[in-house]
N, C-alpha and C positions, 0 to 999 in steps of 0.2 A: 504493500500500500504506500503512498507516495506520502510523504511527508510535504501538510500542508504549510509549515511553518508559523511563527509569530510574527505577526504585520502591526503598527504603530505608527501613531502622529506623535511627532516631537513639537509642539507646537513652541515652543522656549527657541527651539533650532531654529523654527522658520522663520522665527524673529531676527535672529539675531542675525542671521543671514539677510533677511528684507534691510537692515541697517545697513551691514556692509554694502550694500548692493545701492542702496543710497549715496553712502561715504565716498563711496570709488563714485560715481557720478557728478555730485558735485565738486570732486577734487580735478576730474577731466575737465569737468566747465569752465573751474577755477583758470584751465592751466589752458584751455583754446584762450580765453579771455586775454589770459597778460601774454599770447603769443600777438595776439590781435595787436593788442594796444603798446606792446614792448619790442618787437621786432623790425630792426631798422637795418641799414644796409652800412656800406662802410662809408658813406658821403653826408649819413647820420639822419637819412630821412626815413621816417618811420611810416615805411611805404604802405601797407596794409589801413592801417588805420586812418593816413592820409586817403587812400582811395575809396575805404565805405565812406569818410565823408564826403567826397565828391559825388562818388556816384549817387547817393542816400540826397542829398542836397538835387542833383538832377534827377531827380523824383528815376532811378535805375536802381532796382534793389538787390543788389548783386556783386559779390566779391571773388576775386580770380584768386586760389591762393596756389601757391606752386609747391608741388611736395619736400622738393629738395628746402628749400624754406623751411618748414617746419622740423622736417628730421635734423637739421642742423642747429634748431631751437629746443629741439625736446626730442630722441629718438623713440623712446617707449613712447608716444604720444601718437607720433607718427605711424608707429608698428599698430596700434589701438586701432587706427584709423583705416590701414591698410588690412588686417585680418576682420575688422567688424563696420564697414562702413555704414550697414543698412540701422544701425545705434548709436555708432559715432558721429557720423555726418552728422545728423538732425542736432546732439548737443552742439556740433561746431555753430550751427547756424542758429540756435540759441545762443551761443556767446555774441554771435558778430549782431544779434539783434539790441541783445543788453548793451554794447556796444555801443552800434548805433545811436541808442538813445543818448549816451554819456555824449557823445562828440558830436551833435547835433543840436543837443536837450532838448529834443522832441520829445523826451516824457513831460514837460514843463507847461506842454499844452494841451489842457484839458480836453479840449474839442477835436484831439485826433491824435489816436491811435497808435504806437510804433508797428511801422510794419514790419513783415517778416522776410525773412534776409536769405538768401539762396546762395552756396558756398559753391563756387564751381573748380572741380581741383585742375589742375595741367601737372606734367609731367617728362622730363628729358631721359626716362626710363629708356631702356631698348624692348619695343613692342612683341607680343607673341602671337604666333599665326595661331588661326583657328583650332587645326589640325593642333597645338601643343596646349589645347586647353583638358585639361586632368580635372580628375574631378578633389584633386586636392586645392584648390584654386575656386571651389564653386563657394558662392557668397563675400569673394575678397576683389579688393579693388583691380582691374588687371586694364591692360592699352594692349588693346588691339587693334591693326591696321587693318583698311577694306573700303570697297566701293558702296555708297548707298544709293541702292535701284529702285525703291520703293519706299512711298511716303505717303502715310495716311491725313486723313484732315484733320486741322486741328480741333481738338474735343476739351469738353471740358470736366473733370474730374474733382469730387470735393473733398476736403482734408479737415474742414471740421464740420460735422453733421448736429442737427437738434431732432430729437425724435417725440414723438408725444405720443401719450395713449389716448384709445378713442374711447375707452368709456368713463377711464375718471381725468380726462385731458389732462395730465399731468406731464409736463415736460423733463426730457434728459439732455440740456445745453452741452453744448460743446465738445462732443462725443469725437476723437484723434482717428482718422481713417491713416491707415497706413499706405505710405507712395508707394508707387509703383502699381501693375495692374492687382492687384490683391483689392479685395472689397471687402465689406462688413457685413457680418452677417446681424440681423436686427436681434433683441433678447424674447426668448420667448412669452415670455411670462411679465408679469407689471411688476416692478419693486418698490411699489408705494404699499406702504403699509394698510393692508382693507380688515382693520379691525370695526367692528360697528356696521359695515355695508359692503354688497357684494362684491364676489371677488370679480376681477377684471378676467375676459376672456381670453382664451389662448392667442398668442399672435398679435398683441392690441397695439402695437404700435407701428408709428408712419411717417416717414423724414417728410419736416415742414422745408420747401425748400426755400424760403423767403429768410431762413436762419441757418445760411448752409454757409459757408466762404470754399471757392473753388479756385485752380489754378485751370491753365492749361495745359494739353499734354499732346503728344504724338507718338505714332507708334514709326519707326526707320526700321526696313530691310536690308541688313549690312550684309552684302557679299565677301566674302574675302579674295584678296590682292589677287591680280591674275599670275603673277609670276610663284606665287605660293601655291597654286592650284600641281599635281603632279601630272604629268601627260597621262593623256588618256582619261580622267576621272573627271565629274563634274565639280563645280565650283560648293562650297558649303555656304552655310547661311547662318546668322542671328537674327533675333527683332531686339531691336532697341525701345529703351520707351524712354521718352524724352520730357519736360515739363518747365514752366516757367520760363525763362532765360537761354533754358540750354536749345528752345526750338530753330 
């Protein structure tokens, strides 16, 4: 007979894990933040942070950073960046929004909003062909070279959703969609508390979309390089999905 074993919640554990998992978070933001604002070249201009004010200033909400920059500022920061970009990137652009605000002082004005800041990286890396992508590389930053033959139309995709229930119309503001083609799936059930009156029906809720904020996006068909392609076989393919800035 198979031994079923002893199963448990460490609930103490998972705390104290949700902390660290905190700590190391805001110590990366800490550390995008004074890459931001501290990293100057040798002619002592503090390029980065000079240009989200410019660009932020011409109403362009968009920062070019260059990898080699950064890993010469912080490597383990960099490495953070390059093995988990699809959690790192998003705090980068968190910092350069806090940022923004500072060098700006667009928080100082009540009547509008700091916008949200799109980190676009560049690289003098040596590119990998199609054909040498492993799947130890899947989920990490990588430069690939290639033709794009196919471009879809620009669409618009939302990044913070409000959802409401129809029977006790209670709202759920500001709900984080995840970039890229990944969607949300809605909650099944109502989390409003229905002490005293009935319960809410299954499925009861429905994005208002007049409380939605959206970017844009596109999807790109990247071929790879024809001199990469081996004789005799046909060429390979990606889709890209592209958004904001980078279309």
């Amino acid at each position: 007979m198979d031994d079923p074993g002893i199963f448990f919640s460490d609930n103490f554990g998972n705390e104290e894990e949700q902390n660290q998992d905190e700590i190391n978070r805001l110590s990366t933001l800490k550390r995008f933040k004074e890459f931001i604002r501290q990293f100057y070249t040798g002619s002592g201009s503090y390029i980065y942070r000079d240009q989200l004010k410019r660009h932020y200033n011409l109403h362009q909400y968009w920062l070019e950073v260059d990898l080699a920059d950064l890993a010469s500022f912080d490597e383990a920061l960099a490495e953070k960046l390059y093995k988990q970009p699809t959690e790192y990137l998003q705090l980068f652009e968190d910092a350069a929004k806090e940022i923004a605000a500072e060098v700006t002082r667009a928080q100082t004005d009540g009547d509008e909003d700091v916008r949200d800041i799109q980190v676009l990286l560049k690289s003098d890396a040596n590119p990998s062909g199609v054909r040498d992508l492993k799947s130890g590389v899947v989920s990490k930053l990588v430069k690939i070279p290639g033709i794009v033959i196919a471009a879809s139309t620009i669409k618009s995709k939302a990044t913070r959703i409000t959802v409401q229930c129809r029977s006790c119309r209670t709202f759920l503001p500001n709900i984080t969609v995840h970039p890229g083609l990944e969607g949300y799936a809605l909650p099944r059930k109502c989390t409003v508390d229905q002490a005293g009156r009935p319960k809410c029906p299954l499925d009861p809720y429905f994005i208002v979309p007049d409380k939605c904020r959206c970017v844009d996006y596109q999807i790109l068909k990247l071929q790879e390089a024809p001199e990469a392609v081996p004789h005799g076989e046909m060429p390979r393919h990606l889709q890209l999905f592209c958004d904001r800035y980078a279309i």
